[in-house]
N, C-alpha and C positions, 0 to 999 in steps of 0.2 A: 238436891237429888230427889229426882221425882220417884213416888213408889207405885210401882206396874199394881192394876186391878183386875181379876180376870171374872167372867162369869163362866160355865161351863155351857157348852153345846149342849140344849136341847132336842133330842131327837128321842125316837121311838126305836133306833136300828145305831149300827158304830157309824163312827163319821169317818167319812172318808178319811187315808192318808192321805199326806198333803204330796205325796213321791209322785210324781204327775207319768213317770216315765213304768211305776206299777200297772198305775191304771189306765183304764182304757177313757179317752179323753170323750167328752160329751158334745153336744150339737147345740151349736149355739143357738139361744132362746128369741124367738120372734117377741120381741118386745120391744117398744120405741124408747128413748130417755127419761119421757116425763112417768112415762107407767113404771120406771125402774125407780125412779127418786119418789115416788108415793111409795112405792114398797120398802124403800129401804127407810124414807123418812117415819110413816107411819108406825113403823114398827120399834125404830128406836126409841122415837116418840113414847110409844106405849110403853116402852120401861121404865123411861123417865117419870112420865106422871104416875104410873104403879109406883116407882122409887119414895117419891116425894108424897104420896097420902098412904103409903102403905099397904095398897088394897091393891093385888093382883089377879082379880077377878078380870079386869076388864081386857088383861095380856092373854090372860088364861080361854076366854071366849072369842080372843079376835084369831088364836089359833085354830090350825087345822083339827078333824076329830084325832088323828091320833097323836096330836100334841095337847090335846085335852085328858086322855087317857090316862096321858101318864106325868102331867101336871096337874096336880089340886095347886089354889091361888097360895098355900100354905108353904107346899115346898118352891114356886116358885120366888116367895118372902126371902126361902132359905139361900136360893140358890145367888140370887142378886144382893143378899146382905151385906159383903161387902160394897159393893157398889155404893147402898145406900149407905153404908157407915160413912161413908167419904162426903157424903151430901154432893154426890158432883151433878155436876147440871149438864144435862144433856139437850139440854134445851136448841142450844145453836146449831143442832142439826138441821134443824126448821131452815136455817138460812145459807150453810156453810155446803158445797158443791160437793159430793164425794167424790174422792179418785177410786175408781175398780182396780182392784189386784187381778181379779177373776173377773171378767165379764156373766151376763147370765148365762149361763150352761143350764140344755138340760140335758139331765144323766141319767144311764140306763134304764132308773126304775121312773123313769117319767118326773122326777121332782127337778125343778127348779134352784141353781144353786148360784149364789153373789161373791163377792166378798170383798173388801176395801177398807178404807179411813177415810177418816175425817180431818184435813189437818188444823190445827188447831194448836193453840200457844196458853199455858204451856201443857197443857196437857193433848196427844191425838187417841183418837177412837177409833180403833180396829174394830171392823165388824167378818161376820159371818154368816149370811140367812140360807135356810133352806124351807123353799114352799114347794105346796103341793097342790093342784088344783080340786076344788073343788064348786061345785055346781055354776064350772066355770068363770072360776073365781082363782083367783092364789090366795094360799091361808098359808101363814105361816104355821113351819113345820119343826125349825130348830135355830134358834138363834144363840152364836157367840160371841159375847163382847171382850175387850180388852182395851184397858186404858193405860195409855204409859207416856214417857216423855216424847216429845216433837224433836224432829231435827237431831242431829249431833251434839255430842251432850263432850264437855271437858273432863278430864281425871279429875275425881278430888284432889284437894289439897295437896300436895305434898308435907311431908314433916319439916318443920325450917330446919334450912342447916346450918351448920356451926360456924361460928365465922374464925376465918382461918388466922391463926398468929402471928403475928408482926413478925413480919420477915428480921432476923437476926444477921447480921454482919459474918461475911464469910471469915474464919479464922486465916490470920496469914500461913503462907503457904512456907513451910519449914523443909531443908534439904535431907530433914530426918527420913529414914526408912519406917515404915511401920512393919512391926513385926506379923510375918504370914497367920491368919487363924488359924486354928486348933481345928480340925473335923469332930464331927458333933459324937459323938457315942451314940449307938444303935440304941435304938428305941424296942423294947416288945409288941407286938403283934395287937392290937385292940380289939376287945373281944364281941364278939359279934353274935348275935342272936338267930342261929338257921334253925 
């Protein structure tokens, strides 16, 4: 059993619901492929090596200013602790194709929004970015991660079961009558907690 890892959405503002039929859908983002796979790879990227030397300065400055505002490198240590507790390597993003859940959209307030996985065995990588341009740039603006099992996953174990007892010899069959049961005697009412 694989154990889901989540980091929380970084942003400045709430994240959207995910209820598509709430909100009002956005305009799809003039960006080609490879400038999509830099941004999403750079970015994961950047967790990872933050993950792995501990030093989340360099997540914290490739963000936009108001994900600098309200990220020091300290709470974002906090926020990916788990992540890094896990020692997971996010390395293979460098090479592994994402599938989009969400294509780039952009949304109403002009930011830039993705979202996908990574698949990957056994663990895949759900992602979430949102950028923001600046001085005609995308900087990121809020990223969420989630790591959990690939694929269809089976029931635990079952508990073994008992194995059943040697079947017994039916008794021969006797011209005798059996006497009709007795009716049970009424039982009282069991009492109940309203």
């Amino acid at each position: 059993m694989a154990a889901t890892i989540s980091a929380a959405l970084l942003v400045t503002q709430p994240v959207r619901a995910q209820n598509s039929a709430a909100q009002p859908a956005g305009k799809p983002a003039q960006i080609d492929k490879n400038g999509v796979l830099i941004l999403i790879r750079s970015s994961l990227l950047a967790v990872d090596q933050a993950n792995k030397t501990g030093n989340y300065t360099v997540l914290r400055d490739l963000g936009a200013p108001g994900f600098q505002s309200v990220n020091t490198a300290t709470r974002l240590g906090e926020i990916f602790a788990n992540l890094r507790n896990q020692n997971l390597d996010l390395s293979g993003v460098a090479v592994l194709e994402p599938q989009l859940t969400v294509l780039p959209t952009i949304e109403a307030n002009g930011m830039m929004r993705m979202a996908g996985y990574f698949p990957s065995v056994p663990s895949q990588i759900n992602f979430e970015l949102l950028y923001t341009p600046v001085d005609s740039q995308w900087r990121l603006y809020g990223i969420g991660l989630n790591v959990g099992q690939s694929g269809p996953t089976a029931p635990a174990n079952p508990a073994p079961k008992a194995k059943p007892a040697p079947a017994k010899p039916a008794p021969a069959k006797s011209n005798r009558r059996k006497p009709a049961a007795e009716p049970e005697a009424p039982q009282p009412p069991a009492p109940s907690a309203n």
